[in-house]
C-alpha positions as CSV (number, residue, x, y, z in Angstrom):
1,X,4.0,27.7,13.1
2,X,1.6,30.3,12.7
3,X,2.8,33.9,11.0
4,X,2.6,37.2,13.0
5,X,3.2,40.3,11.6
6,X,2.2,44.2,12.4
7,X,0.5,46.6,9.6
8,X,-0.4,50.5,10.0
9,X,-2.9,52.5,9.1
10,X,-5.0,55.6,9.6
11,X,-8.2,53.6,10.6
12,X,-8.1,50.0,12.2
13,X,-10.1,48.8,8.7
14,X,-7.2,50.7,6.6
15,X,-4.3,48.9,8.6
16,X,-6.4,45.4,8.2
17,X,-7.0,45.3,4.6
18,X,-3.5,46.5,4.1
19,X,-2.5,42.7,6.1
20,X,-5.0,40.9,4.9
21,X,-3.3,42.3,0.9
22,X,0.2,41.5,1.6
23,X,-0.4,38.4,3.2
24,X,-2.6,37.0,0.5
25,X,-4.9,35.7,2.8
26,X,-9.3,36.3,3.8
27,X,-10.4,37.9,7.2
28,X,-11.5,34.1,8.1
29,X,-7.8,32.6,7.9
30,X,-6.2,34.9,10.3
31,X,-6.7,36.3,13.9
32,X,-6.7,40.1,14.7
33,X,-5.4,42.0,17.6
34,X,-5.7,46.1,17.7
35,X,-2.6,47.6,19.0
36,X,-3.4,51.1,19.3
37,X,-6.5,52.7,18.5
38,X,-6.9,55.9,17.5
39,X,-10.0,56.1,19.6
40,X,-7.5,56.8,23.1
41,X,-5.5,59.6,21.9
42,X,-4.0,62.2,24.5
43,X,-4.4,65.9,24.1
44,X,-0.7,66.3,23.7
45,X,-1.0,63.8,20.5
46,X,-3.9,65.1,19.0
47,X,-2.3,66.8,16.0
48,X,0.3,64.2,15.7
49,X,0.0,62.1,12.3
50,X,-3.3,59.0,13.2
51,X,-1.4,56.3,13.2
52,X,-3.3,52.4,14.1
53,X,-1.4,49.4,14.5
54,X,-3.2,46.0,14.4
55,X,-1.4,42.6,14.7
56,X,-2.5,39.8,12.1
57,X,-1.9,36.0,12.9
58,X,-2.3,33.9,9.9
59,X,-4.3,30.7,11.9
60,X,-2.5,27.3,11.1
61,X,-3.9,25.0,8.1
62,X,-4.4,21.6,9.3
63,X,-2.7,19.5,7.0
64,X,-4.2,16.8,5.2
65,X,-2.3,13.9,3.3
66,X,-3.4,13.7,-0.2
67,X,-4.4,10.4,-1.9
68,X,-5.5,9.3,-5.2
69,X,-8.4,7.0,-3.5
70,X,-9.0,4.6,-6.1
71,X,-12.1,2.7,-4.1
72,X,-12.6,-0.7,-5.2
73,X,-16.1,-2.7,-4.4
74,X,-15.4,-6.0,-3.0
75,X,-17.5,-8.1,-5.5
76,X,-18.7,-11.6,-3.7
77,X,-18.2,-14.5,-5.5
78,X,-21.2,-16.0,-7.6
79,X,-22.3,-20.0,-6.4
80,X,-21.3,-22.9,-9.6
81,X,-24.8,-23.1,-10.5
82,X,-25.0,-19.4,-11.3
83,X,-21.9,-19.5,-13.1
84,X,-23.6,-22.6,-15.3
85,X,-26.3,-21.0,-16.1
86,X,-24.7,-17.7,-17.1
87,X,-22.4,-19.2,-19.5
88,X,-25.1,-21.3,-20.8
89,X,-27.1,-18.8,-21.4
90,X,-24.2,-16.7,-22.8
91,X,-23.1,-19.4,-25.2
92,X,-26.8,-19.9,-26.7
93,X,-26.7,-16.5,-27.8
94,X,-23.0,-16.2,-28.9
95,X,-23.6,-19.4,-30.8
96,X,-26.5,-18.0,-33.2
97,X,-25.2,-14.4,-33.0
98,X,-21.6,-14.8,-34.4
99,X,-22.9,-16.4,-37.6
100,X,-24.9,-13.1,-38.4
101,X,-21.5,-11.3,-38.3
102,X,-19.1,-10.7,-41.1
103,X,-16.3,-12.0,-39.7
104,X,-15.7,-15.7,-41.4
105,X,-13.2,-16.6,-38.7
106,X,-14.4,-15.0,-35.8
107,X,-14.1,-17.4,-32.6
108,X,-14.9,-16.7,-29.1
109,X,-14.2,-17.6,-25.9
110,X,-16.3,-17.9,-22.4
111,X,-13.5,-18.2,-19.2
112,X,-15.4,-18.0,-15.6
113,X,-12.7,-15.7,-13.6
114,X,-15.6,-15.5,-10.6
115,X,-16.7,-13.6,-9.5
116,X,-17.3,-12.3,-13.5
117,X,-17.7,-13.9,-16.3
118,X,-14.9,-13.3,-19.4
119,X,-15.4,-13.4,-23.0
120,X,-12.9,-13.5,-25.6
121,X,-13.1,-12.7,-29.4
122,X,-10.3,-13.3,-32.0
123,X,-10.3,-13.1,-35.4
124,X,-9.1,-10.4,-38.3
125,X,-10.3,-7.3,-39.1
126,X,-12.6,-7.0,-35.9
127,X,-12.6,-3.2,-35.5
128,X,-16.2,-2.6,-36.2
129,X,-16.9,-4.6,-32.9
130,X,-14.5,-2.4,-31.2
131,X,-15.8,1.2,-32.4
132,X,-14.3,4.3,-31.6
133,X,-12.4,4.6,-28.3
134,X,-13.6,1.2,-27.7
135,X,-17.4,2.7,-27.7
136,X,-19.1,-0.5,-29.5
137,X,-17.3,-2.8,-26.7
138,X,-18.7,-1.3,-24.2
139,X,-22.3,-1.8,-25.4
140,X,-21.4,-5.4,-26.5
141,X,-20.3,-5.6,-23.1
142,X,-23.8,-4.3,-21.7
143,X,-25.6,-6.4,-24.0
144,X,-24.2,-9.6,-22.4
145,X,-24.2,-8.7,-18.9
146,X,-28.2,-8.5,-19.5
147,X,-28.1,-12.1,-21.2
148,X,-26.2,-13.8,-18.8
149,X,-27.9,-12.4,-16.1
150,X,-31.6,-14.1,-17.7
151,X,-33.1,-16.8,-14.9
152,X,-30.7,-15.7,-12.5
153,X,-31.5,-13.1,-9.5
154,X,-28.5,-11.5,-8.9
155,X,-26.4,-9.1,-11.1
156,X,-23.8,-10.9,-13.2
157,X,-20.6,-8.9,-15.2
158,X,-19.4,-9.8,-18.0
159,X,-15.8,-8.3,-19.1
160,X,-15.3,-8.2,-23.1
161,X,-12.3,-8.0,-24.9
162,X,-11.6,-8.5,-28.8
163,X,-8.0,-9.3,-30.4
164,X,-6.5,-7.8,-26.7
165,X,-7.6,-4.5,-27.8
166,X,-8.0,-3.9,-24.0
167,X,-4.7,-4.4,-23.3
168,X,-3.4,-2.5,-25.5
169,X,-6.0,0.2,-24.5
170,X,-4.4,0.2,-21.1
171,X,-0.9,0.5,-22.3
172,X,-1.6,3.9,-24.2
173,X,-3.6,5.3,-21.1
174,X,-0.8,4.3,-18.6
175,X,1.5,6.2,-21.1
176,X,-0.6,8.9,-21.5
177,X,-1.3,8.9,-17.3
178,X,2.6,9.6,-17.2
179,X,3.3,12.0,-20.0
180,X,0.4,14.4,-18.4
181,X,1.2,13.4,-14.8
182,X,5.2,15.2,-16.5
183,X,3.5,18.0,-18.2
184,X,1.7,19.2,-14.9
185,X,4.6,19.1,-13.0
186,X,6.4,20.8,-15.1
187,X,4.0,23.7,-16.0
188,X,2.3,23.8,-12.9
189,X,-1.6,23.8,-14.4
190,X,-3.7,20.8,-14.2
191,X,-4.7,19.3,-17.2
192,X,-8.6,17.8,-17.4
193,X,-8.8,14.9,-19.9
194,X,-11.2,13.4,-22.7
195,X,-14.2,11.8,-21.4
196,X,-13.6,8.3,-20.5
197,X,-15.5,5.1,-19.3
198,X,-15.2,4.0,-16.2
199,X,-12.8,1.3,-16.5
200,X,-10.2,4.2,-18.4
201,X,-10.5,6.5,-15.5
202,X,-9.7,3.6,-13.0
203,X,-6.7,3.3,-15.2
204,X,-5.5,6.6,-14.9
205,X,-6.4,7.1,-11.4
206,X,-4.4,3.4,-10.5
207,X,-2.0,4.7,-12.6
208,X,-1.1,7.3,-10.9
209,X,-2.4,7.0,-7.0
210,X,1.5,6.8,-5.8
211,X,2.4,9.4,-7.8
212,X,4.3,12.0,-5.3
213,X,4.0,14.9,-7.3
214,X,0.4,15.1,-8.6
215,X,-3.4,13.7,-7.6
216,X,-6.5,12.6,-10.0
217,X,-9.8,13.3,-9.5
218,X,-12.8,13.0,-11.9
219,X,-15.6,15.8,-13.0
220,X,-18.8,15.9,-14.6
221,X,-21.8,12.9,-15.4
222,X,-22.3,10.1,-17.6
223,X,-20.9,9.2,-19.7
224,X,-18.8,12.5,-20.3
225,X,-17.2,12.4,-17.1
226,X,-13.5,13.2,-17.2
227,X,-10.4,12.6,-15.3
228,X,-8.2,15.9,-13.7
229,X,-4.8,15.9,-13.3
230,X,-3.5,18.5,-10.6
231,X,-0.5,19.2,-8.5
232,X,-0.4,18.3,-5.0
233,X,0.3,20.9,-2.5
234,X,3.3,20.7,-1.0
């Protein structure tokens, strides 16, 4: 229901920007009616106090339900004979590459989870693949999507983990989702993230999507975009 309320002044622009102040609101979000103008005064008032009153209608928001849109590409499913030759090709490299590493009992893994292809590593001590904030992964992860993709005319992806560190990944950003998603509730000031990949922000955006209290939304380019967390209005 829209707000009505009269406001006083010497001048119609005095009694308006006295509204407009106590309302909290801009000239565009309300509706303004003069009630008496100063201009059609009788002689018997003229040396009576100028008083203007104006009447200011705050116009109605139109209320929009907000949603953490996490939008998710439908991803068609590659032929068998794609698949083949991506995992051969995949494997011929793998095969040769994992005896340069350092990593005596490195294995690996290929799984086709169409419509992308999988690859596994286990072994000990496998941080150096991993890199910092999984940084190394992801450009393993690159690197393989171009080989699997050779002799073959449509895009094929490649998902890497090593010793489940991706897992585990998305257990501390879950947590984290939460114990932010608290924090700006409870202080009422969104909080704006480290930069992230891709697949972290989806985490954090899936994460918290249903979330009553608070929405996500990401800022900035590649690859130092970042995830914010705000409050919702209520």
């Amino acid at each position: 229901m829209s707000e009505s309320r009269i406001f006083e002044g010497k001048t119609s622009s005095e009694a308006i920007e006295k509204g407009l102040k106590e309302l909290k609101v801009s000239r565009n979000e309300v509706d303004i009616k003069i009630l008496e103008d100063h201009d059609k005064r009788s002689f018997f008032s003229i040396l009576a106090p100028r008083v203007v009153k104006v009447e200011i209608t705050v116009k109605e928001r139109k209320k929009e339900p907000e949603k953490n849109t996490v939008i998710e590409k439908k991803e068609e499913k590659l032929e068998k004979e794609v698949v083949d030759i991506a995992i051969n090709n995949l494997n011929s490299f793998l095969e040769n590459w994992v005896k340069l590493l350092p990593s005596e009992d490195l294995k690996y893994e290929i799984m086709d989870e169409n419509p992308f292809i999988k690859v596994i590593f286990n072994g000990d001590n496998l941080n150096y693949l991993i890199g910092y904030r999984g940084e190394t992964l992801n450009a393993l992860q690159t690197l393989l999507s171009s080989i699997a993709g050779r002799n073959i005319d449509k895009k094929i992806r490649v998902i890497v983990d090593i010793s489940n560190y991706k897992e585990k990944r998305e257990k501390v950003l879950k947590q984290l989702a939460e114990k932010i998603a608290k924090t700006v509730v409870k202080t009422r000031r969104s909080v704006t993230l480290e930069p992230m990949t891709a697949y972290e922000r989806r985490i954090i955006h899936c994460e918290l999507q249903n979330n009553p209290r608070v929405k996500t939304s990401s800022i900035g380019e590649e690859p130092y975009r970042k995830v914010v967390i705000s409050l919702k209005k209520q």
